[in-house]
TILO-490466 format. One record per atom (N, C-alpha, C): residue in one letter; x, y, z. Coordinates in steps of 0.2 Angstrom, whole numbers, plus 5000, padded with zeros to 4 digits. Layout:
% TILO-490466
AXYZ...
% end
This chain:
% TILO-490466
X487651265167X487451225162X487951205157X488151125157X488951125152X488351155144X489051155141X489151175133X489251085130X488751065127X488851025122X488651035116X489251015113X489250985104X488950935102X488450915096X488450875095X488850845087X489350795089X489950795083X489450775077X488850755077X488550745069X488350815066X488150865069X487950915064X488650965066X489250945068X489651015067X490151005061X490151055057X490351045048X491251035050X491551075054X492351045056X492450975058X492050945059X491950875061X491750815055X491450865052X491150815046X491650835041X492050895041X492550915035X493150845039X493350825044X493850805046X493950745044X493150695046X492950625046X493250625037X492950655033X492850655027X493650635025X493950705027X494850705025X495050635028X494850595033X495150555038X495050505032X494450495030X494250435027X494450435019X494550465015X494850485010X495550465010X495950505015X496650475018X496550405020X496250375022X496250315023X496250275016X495750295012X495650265007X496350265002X496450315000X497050314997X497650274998X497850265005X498350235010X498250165009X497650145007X497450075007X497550044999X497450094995X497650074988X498350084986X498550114989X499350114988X499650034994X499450034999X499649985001X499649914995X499149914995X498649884988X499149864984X499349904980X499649904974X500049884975X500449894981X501249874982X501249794983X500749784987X500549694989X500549664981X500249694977X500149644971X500749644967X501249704968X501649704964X502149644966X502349654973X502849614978X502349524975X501749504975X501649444970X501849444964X501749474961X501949464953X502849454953X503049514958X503649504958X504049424959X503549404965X503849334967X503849264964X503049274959X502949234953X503449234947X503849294948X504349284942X504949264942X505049244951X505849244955X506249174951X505749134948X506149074946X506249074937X506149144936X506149114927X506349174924X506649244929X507049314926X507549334932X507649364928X508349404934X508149454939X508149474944X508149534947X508049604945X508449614941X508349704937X507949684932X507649644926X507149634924X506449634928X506449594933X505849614937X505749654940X506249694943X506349764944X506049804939X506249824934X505949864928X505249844925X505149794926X504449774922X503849774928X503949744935X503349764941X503549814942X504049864944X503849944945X504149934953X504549894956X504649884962X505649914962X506049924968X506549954968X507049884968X507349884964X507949834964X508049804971X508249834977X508449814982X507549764987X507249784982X506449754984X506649674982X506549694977X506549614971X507249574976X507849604977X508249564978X508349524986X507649574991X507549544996X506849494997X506549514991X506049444989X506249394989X507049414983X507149334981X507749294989X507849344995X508149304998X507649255003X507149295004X506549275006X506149215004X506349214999X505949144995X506449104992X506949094993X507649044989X507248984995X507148954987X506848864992X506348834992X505848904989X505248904988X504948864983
% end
């Protein structure tokens, strides 16, 4: 006679699911953040310099300066 589990009541499965979606969650707000920075970033490409928008959105210089090659035209 097989051995069955069933995954709703076993607690290593539901500790996992748990971690799994926590981990998700997290990864989706950091995604997040970074989406909105990279907008604000782009909102600014026509009226500040690079290293200012660097310093004040919180993104890496070499970020800002692929934005702005990305949207020269825009």
């Amino acid at each position: 006679m097989p051995f069955v589990i069933e995954k709703s009541r076993d607690p290593f499965y539901k500790e996992g699911m748990q971690k799994g979606m926590q981990k998700g969650i997290q990864k989706g707000l950091v995604q997040g953040k970074l989406e909105e920075q990279r907008a604000i970033a782009i909102s600014l490409l026509d009226i500040l310099d690079d290293e200012t928008i660097s310093k004040k959105v919180g993104l890496k210089l070499s970020e800002v300066k692929k934005l702005r090659r990305e949207h020269q035209g825009d």
